[in-house]
BALOMI-237537 format. One record per atom (N, C-alpha, C): residue number from 1; residue in one letter; atom name; x, y, z. Coordinates in steps of 0.2 Angstrom, whole numbers. Example, Ala and Ser with C-alpha at 12.3 -4.5 7.8 and 13.67 -1.06 7.14 Angstrom:
BEGIN
    i  aa  at     c1     c2     c3
    1   A   N     66    -28     39
    1   A  CA     62    -22     39
    1   A   C     66    -16     39
    2   S   N     64    -11     35
    2   S  CA     68     -5     36
    2   S   C     64      0     39
This chain:
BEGIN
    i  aa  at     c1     c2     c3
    1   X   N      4     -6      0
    1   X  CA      0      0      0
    1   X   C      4      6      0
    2   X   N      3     13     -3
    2   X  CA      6     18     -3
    2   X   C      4     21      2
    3   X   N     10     25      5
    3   X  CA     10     29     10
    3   X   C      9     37     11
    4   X   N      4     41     14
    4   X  CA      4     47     11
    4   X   C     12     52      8
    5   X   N     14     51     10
    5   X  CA     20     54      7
    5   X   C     21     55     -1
    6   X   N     17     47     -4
    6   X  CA     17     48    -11
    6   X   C     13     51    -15
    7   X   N      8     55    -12
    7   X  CA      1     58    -13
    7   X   C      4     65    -14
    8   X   N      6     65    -20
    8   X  CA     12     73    -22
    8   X   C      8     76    -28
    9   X   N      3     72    -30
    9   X  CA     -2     75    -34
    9   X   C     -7     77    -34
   10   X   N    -11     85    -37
   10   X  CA    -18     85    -35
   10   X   C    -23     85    -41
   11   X   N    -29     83    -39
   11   X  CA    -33     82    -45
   11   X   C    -41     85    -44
   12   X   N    -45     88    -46
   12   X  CA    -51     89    -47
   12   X   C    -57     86    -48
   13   X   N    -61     81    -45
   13   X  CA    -66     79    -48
   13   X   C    -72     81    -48
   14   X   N    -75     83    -52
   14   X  CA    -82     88    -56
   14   X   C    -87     80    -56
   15   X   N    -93     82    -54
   15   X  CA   -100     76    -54
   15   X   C   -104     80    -54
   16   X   N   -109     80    -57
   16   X  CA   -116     81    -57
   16   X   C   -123     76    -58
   17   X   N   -126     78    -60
   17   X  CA   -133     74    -62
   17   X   C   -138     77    -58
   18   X   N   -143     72    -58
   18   X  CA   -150     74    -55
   18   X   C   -149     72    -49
   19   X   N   -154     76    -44
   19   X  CA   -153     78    -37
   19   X   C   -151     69    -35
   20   X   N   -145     69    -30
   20   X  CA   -143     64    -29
   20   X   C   -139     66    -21
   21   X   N   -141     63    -17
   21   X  CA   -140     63     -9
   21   X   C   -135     61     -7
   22   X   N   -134     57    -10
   22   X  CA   -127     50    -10
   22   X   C   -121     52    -16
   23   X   N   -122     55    -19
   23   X  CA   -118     60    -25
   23   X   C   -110     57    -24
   24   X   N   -110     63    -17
   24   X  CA   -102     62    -14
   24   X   C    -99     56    -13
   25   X   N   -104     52     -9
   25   X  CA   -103     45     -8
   25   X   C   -102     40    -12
   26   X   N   -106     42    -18
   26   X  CA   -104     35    -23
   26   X   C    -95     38    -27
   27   X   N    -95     45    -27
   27   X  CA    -88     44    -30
   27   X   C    -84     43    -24
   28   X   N    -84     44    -19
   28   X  CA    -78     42    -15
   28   X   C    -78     34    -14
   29   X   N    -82     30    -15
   29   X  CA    -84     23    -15
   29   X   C    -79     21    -22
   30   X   N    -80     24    -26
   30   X  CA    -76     23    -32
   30   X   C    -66     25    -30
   31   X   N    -68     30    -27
   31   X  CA    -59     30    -24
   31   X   C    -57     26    -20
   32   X   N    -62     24    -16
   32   X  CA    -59     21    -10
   32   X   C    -55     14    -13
   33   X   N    -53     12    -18
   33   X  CA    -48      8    -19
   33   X   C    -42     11    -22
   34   X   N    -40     18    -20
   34   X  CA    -35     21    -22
   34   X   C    -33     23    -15
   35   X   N    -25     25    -15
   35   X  CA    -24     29     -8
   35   X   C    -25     35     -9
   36   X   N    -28     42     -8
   36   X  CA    -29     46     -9
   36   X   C    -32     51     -1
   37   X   N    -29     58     -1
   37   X  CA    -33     61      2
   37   X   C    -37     67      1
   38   X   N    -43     67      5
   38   X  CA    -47     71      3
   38   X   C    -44     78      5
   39   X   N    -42     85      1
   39   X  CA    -43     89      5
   39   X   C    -49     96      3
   40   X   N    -55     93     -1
   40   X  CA    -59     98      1
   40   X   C    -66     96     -5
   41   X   N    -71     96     -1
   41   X  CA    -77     94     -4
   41   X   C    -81    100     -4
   42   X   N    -85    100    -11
   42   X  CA    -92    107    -12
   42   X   C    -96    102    -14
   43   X   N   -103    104    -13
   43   X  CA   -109    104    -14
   43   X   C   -115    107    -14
   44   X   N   -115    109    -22
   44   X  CA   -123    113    -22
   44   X   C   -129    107    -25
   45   X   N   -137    108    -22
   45   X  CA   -141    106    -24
   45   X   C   -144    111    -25
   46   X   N   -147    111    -31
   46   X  CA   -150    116    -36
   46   X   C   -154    117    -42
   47   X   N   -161    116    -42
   47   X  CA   -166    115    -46
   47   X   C   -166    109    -47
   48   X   N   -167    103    -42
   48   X  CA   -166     97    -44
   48   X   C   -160     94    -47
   49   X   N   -153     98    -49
   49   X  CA   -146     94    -47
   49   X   C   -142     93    -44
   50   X   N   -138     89    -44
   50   X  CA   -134     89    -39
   50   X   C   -126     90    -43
   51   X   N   -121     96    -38
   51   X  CA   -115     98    -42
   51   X   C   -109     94    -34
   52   X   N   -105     90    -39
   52   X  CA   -100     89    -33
   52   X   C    -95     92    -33
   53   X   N    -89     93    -31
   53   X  CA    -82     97    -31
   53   X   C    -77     92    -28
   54   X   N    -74     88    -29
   54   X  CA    -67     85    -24
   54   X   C    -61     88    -25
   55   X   N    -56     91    -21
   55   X  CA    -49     90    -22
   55   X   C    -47     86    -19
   56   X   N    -43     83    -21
   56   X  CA    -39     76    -19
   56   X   C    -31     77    -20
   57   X   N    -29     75    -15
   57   X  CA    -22     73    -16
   57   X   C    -20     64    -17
   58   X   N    -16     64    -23
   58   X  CA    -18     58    -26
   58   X   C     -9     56    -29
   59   X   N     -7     47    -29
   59   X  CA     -1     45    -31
   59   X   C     -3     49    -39
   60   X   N      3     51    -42
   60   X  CA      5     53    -50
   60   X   C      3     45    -52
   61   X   N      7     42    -53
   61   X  CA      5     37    -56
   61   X   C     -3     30    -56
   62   X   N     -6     36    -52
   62   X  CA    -13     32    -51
   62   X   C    -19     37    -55
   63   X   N    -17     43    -57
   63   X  CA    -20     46    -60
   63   X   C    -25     45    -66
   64   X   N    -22     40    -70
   64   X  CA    -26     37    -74
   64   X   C    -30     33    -75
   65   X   N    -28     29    -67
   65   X  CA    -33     23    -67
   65   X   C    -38     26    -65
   66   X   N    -37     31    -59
   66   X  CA    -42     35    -53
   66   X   C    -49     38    -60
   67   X   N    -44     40    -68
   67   X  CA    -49     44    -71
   67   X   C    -54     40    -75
   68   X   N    -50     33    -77
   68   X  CA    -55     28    -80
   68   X   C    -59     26    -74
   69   X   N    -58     23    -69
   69   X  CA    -64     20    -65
   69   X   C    -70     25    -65
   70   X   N    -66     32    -62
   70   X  CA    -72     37    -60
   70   X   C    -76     38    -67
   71   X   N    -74     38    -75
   71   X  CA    -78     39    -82
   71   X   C    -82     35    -82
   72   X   N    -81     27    -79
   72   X  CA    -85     21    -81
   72   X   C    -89     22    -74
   73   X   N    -89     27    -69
   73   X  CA    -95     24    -64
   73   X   C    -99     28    -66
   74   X   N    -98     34    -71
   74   X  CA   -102     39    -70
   74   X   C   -110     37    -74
   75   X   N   -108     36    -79
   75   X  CA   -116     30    -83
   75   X   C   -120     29    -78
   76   X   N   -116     22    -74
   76   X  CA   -119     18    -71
   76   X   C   -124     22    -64
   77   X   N   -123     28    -63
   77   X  CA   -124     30    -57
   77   X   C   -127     37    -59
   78   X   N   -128     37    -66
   78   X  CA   -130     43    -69
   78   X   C   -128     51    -66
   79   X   N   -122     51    -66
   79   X  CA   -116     55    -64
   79   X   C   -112     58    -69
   80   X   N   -114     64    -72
   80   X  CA   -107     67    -78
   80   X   C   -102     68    -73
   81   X   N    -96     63    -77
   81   X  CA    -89     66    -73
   81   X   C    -84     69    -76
   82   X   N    -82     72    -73
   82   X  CA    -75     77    -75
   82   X   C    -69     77    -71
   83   X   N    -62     73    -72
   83   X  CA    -58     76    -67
   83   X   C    -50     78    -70
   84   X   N    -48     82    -69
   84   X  CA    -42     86    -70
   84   X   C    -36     87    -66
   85   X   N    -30     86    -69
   85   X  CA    -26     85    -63
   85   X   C    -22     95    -63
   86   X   N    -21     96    -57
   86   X  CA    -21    103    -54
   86   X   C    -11    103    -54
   87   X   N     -9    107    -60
   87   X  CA     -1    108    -59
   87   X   C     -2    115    -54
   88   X   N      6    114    -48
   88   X  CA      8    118    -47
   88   X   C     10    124    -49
């Protein structure tokens, strides 16, 4: 397992859809097989959508896979996802 020390990267993940309570939850269920940490969560509900915000501190070399799992759960979970990795 990585140790946070290797968490030298950050990344932005954008979610939206229809009003969804559990929004935050299902993406972080999606990361939770990566080591990552959270450093800052938004959320607006607003006219029946839901907008999420994550910044994450995340391994560099995980970044790809973090982006494919998170694209293919968005479908399923009827989630448009966006994530972006944040240079210094």
């Amino acid at each position: 397992m990585t140790s946070k020390s290797h968490l030298t990267a950050r990344a932005l993940v954008l979610a939206s859809g229809p009003d969804n309570p559990a929004a935050a939850e299902v993406v972080s269920k999606t990361l939770s097989q990566f080591v990552y940490e959270l450093i800052e969560l938004q959320r607006i509900d607003l006219g029946g959508r839901t907008i999420i915000a994550l910044l994450i501190a995340h391994d560099p070399a995980h970044f790809e896979a973090i982006r494919l799992d998170l694209e293919k759960m968005g479908p399923e979970t009827n989630l448009d996802i966006a994530i972006l990795e944040i240079e210094d």
